[in-house]
NUTI-487989 format. One record per residue (C-alpha): z negated, y negated, x negated; residue in one letter. Coordinates in steps of 0.001 Angstrom, whole numbers, plus 500000, padded with zeros to 6 digits. Example, Ala and Ser with C-alpha at 12.3 -4.5 7.8 and 13.67 -1.06 7.14 Angstrom:
+--------+--------+--------+--------+
:      z :      y :      x : residu :
+--------+--------+--------+--------+
: 492200 : 504500 : 487700 :      A :
: 492860 : 501060 : 486330 :      S :
+--------+--------+--------+--------+
//
This chain:
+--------+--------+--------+--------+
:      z :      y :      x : residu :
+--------+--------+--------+--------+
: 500000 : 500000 : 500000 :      X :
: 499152 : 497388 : 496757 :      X :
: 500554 : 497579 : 493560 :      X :
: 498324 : 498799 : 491097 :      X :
: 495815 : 495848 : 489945 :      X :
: 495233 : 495053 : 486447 :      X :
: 492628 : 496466 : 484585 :      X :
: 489935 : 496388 : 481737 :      X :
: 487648 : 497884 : 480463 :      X :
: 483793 : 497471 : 480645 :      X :
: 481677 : 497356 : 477271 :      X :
: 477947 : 498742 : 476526 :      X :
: 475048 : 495707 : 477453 :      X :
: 472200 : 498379 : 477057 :      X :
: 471513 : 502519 : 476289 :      X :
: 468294 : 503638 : 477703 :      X :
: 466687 : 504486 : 474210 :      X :
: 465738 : 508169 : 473294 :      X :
: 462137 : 507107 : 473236 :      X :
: 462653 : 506867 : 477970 :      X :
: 464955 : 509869 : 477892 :      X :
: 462571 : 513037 : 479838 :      X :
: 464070 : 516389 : 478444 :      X :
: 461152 : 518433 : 478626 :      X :
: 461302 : 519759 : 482060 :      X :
: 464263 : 520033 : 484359 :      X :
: 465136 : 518068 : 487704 :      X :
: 465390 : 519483 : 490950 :      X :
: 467082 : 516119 : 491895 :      X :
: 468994 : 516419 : 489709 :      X :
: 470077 : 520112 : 489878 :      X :
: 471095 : 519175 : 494019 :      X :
: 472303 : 515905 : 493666 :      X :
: 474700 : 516185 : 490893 :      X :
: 474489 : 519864 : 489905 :      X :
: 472503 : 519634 : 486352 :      X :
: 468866 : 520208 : 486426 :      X :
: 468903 : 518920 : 482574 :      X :
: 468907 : 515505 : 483383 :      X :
: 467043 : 513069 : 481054 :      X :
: 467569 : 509798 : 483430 :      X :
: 469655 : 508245 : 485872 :      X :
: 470422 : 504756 : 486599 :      X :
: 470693 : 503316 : 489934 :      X :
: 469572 : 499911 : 491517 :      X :
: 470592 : 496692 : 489551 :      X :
: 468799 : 493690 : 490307 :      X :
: 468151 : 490622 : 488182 :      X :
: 464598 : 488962 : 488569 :      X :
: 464138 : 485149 : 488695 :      X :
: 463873 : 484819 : 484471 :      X :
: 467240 : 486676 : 484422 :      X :
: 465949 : 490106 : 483280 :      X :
: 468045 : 493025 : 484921 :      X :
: 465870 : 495320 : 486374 :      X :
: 467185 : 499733 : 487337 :      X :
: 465368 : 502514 : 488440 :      X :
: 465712 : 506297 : 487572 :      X :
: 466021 : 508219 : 490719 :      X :
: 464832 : 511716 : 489155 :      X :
: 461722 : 510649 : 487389 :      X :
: 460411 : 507909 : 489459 :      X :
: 460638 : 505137 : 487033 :      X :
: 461572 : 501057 : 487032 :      X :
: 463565 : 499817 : 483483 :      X :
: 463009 : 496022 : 482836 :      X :
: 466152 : 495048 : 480248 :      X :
: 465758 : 491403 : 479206 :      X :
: 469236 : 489234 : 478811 :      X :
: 469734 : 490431 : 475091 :      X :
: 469674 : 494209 : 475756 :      X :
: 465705 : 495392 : 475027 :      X :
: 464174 : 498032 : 478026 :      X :
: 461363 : 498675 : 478941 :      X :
: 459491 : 501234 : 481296 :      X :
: 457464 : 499147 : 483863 :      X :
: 456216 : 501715 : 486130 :      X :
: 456468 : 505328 : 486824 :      X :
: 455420 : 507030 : 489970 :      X :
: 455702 : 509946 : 492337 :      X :
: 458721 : 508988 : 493637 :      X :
: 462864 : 508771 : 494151 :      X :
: 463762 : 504966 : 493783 :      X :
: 467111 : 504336 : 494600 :      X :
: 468213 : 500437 : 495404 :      X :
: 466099 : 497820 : 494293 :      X :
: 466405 : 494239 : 495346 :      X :
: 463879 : 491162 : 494812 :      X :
: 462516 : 489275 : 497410 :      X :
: 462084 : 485804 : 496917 :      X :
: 458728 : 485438 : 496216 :      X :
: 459027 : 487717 : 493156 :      X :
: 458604 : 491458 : 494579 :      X :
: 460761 : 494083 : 494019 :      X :
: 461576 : 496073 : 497670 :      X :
: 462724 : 499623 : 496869 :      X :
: 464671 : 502689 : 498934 :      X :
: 463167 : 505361 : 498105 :      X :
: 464505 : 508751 : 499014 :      X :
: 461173 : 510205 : 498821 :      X :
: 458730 : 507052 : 499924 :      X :
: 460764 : 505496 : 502398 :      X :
: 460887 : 501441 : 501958 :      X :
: 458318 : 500589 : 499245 :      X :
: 457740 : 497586 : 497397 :      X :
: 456564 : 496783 : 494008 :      X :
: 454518 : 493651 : 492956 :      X :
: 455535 : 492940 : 488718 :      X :
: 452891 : 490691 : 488212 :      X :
: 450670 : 493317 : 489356 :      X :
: 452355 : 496583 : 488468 :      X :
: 451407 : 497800 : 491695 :      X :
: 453836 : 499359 : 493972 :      X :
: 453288 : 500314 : 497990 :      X :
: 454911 : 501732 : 501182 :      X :
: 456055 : 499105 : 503595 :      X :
: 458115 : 501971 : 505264 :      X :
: 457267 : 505593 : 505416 :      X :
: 458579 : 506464 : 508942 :      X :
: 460558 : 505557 : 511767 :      X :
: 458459 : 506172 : 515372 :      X :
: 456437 : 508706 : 513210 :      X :
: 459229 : 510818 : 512387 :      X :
: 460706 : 510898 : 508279 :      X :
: 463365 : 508633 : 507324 :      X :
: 466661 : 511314 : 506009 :      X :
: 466570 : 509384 : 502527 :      X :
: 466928 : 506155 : 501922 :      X :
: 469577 : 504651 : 499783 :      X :
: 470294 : 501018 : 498924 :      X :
: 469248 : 497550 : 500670 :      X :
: 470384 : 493848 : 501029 :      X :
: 468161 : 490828 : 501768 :      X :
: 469425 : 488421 : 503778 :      X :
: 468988 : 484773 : 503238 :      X :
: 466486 : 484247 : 506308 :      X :
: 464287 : 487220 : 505050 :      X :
: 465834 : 490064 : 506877 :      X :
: 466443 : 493284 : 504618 :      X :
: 469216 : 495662 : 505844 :      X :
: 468680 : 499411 : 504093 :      X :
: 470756 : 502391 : 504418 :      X :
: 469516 : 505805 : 505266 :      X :
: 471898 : 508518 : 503577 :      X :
: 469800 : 511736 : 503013 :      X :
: 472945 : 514659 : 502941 :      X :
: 475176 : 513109 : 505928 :      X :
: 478578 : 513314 : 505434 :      X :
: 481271 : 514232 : 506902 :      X :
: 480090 : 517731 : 507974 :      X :
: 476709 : 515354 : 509657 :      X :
: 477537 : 511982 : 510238 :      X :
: 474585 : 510997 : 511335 :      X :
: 473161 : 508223 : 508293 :      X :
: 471947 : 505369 : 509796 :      X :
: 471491 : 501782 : 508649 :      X :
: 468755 : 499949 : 509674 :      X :
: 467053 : 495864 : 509345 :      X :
: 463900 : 495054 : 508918 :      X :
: 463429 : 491667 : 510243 :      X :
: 461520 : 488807 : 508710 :      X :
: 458848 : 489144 : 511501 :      X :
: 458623 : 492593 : 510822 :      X :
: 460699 : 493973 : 513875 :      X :
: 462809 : 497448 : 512776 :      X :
: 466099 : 498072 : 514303 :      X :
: 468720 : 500809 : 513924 :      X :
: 472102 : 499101 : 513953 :      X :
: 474420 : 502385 : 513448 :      X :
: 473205 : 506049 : 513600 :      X :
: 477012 : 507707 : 513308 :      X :
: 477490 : 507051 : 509225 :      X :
: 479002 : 509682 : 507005 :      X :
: 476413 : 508921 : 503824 :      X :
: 476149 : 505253 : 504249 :      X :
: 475396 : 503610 : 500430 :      X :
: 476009 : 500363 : 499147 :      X :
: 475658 : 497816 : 501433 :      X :
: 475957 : 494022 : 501065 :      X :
: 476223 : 490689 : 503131 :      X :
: 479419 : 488211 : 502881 :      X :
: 478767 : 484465 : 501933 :      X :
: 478547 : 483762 : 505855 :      X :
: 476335 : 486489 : 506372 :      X :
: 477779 : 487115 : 509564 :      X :
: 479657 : 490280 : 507824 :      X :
: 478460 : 493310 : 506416 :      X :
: 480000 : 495653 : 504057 :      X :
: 478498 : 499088 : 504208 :      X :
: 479890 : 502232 : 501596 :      X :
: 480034 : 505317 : 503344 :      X :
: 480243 : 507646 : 500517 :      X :
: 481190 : 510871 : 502203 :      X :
: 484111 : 508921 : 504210 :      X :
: 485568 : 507699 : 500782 :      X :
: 485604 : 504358 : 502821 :      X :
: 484464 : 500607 : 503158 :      X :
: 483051 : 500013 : 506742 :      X :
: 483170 : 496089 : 508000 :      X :
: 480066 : 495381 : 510162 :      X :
: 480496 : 492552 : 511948 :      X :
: 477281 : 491066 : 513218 :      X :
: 476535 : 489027 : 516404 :      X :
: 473625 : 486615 : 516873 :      X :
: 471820 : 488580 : 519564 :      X :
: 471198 : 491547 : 516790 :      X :
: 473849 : 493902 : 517681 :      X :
: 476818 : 494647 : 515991 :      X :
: 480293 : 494997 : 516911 :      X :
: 484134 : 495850 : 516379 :      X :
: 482723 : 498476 : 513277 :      X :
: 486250 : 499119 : 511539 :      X :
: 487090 : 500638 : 507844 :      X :
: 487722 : 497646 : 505073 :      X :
: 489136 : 499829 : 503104 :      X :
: 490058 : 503018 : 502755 :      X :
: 489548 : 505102 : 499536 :      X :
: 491036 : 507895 : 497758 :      X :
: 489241 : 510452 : 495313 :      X :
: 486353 : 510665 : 493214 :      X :
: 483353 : 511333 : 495282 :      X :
: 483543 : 508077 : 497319 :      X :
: 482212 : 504217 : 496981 :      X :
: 478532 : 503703 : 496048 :      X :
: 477288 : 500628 : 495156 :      X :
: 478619 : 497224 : 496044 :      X :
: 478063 : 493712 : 495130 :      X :
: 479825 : 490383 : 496734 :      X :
: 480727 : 487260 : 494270 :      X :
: 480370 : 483492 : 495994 :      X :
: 483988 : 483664 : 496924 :      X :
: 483680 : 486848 : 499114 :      X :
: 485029 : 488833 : 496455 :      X :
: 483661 : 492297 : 496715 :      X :
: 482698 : 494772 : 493819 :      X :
: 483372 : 498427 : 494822 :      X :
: 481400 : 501029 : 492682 :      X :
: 483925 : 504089 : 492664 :      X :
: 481726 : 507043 : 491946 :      X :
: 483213 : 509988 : 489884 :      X :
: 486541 : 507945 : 489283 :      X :
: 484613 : 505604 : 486566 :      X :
: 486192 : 502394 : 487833 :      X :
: 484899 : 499177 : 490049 :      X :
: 487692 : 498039 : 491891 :      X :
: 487282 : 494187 : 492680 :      X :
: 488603 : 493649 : 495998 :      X :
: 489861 : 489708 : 497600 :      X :
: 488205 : 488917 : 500385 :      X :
: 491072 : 489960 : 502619 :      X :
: 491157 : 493778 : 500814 :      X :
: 493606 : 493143 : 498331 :      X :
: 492430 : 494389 : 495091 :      X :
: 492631 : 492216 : 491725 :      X :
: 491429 : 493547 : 489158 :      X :
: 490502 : 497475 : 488025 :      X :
: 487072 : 497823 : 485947 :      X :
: 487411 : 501380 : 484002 :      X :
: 483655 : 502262 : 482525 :      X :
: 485003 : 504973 : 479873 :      X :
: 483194 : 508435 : 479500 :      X :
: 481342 : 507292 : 482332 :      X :
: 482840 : 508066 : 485505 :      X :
: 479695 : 508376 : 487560 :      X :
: 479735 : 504006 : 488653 :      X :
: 476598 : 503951 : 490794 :      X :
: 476110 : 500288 : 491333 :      X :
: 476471 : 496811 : 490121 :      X :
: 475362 : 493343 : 489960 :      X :
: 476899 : 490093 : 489498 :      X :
: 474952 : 487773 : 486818 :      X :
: 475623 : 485718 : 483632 :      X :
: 476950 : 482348 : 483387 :      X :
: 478322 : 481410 : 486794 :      X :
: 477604 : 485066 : 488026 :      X :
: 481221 : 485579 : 486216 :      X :
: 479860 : 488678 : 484695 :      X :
: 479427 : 492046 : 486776 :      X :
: 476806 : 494593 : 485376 :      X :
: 477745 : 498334 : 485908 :      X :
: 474906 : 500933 : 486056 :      X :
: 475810 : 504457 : 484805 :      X :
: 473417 : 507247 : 484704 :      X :
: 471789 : 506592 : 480995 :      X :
: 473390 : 502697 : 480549 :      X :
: 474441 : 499859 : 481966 :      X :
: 477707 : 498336 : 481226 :      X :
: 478727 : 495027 : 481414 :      X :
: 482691 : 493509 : 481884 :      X :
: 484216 : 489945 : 482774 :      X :
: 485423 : 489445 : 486302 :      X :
: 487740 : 486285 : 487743 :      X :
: 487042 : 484566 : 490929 :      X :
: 488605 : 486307 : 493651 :      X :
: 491888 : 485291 : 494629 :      X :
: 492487 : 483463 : 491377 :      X :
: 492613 : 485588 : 488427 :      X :
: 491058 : 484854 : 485157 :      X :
: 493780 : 486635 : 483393 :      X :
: 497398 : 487254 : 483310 :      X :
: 498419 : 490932 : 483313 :      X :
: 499631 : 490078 : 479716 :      X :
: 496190 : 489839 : 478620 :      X :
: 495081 : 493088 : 479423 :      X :
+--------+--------+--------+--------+
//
């Protein structure tokens, strides 16, 4: 349907150092999730913090990286847990989906982490995935547990400022990545098993609307996370095809991130100067690459 974008390719901004790396027991997460038990870490969950530090967790062992702007990690908490998405509040807390917990949240200052969520009407959550904050205080969060297409049945929900919980869709193969136009009155939600982009369109009473496919994708093992710049261009995490496609905000895409030897892309964040530099976890780094503003590219296809 488009021509083939141009593309380049992502570069190392930080290893998780052999010193955080768990090898002596096996994962069950691991051995279900991605079919090797042996799994020292994996990185999920960008978020940058109000001093600019990038902040990841490590779904299998329950643990929350700090990497300050020129590369150096840290281990800020471990617990019994499955952190998946992390995302800052603005009043300095760190709200995680946890596919163990439910919604926790996690105080730095304090090093203290809590439930906020552990249920919905007394009955488990399936797993939760990724969440968004809204400007107003809302948080949207994505249930996933093992829908797909076989069960779909993942649900995404919001959490309202005033603390009111609604479902907005039940009927998601593995929703994912989720993330809030400029406008906020759209929402892009990844449903994994799908290989697709949904468009959420949201109305003022609460409900949504018109639900319709973005995009649609083709192999790897579908879109995970996804990120939106402050023209409405939207970052598309391509799991198990190691690329981030960067999308106009009309669908088109414009530019092809390839993260090489890495083909496992599970989310990404937009930060540097200008937020003209998108951060790409992988499971044991993240990498960083260069992106243009959408619809006007910041290089010809000479110049890649």
């Amino acid at each position: 349907m488009f021509a083939p974008p141009p593309s380049i390719d992502a570069e190392v901004f930080a290893e998780i150092p052999e010193s955080f790396m768990i090898r002596s027991k096996l994962s069950v997460w691991g051995d279900v999730h991605v079919r090797n038990p042996d799994l020292p870490v994996f990185l999920e969950g960008p978020s940058f913090d109000r001093e600019g530090n990038l902040w990841v967790v490590d779904i299998p062992w329950g643990r929350l990286f700090k990497i300050t702007p020129d590369g150096q990690v840290s281990c800020e908490l471990e617990y019994d847990g499955r952190p998946n998405g992390l995302k800052f509040h603005k009043d300095g807390r760190a709200f995680i989906a946890d596919g163990k917990n439910g919604l926790m949240v996690f105080d730095p200052r304090k090093g203290a982490i809590e439930p906020v969520l552990r249920d919905v009407l007394l009955e488990p959550f399936k797993g939760l995935n990724d969440l968004h904050f809204a400007s107003n205080g809302d948080l949207y969060f994505t249930d996933q547990g093992h829908t797909g297409l076989h069960d779909p049945s993942g649900r995404l929900f919001r959490l309202g400022a005033d603390g009111k919980l609604e479902c907005l869709l039940s009927n998601v193969p593995s929703p994912n990545g989720l993330v809030l136009d400029t406008s906020e009155r759209t929402l892009y939600l990844a449903a994994t098993r799908g290989n697709a982009v949904w468009r959420v369109p949201l109305v003022e009473d609460g409900l949504v609307m018109r639900v319709g496919i973005f995009i649609q994708m083709s192999g790897g093992n579908g879109p995970d996370g996804l990120a939106i710049d402050a023209t409405d261009g939207l970052a598309i995490c391509h799991l198990g095809l190691g690329s981030v496609w960067l999308l106009s905000p009309q669908g088109e895409p414009i530019l092809r991130i390839r993260t090489p030897d890495a083909p496992l892309t599970t989310n990404c964040a937009f930060g540097g100067p200008d937020r003209r530099q998108l951060y790409i976890t992988t499971p044991s780094a993240v990498l960083v690459a260069p992106v243009p503003v959408s619809g006007a590219p910041m290089f010809s296809h000479s110049e890649f």
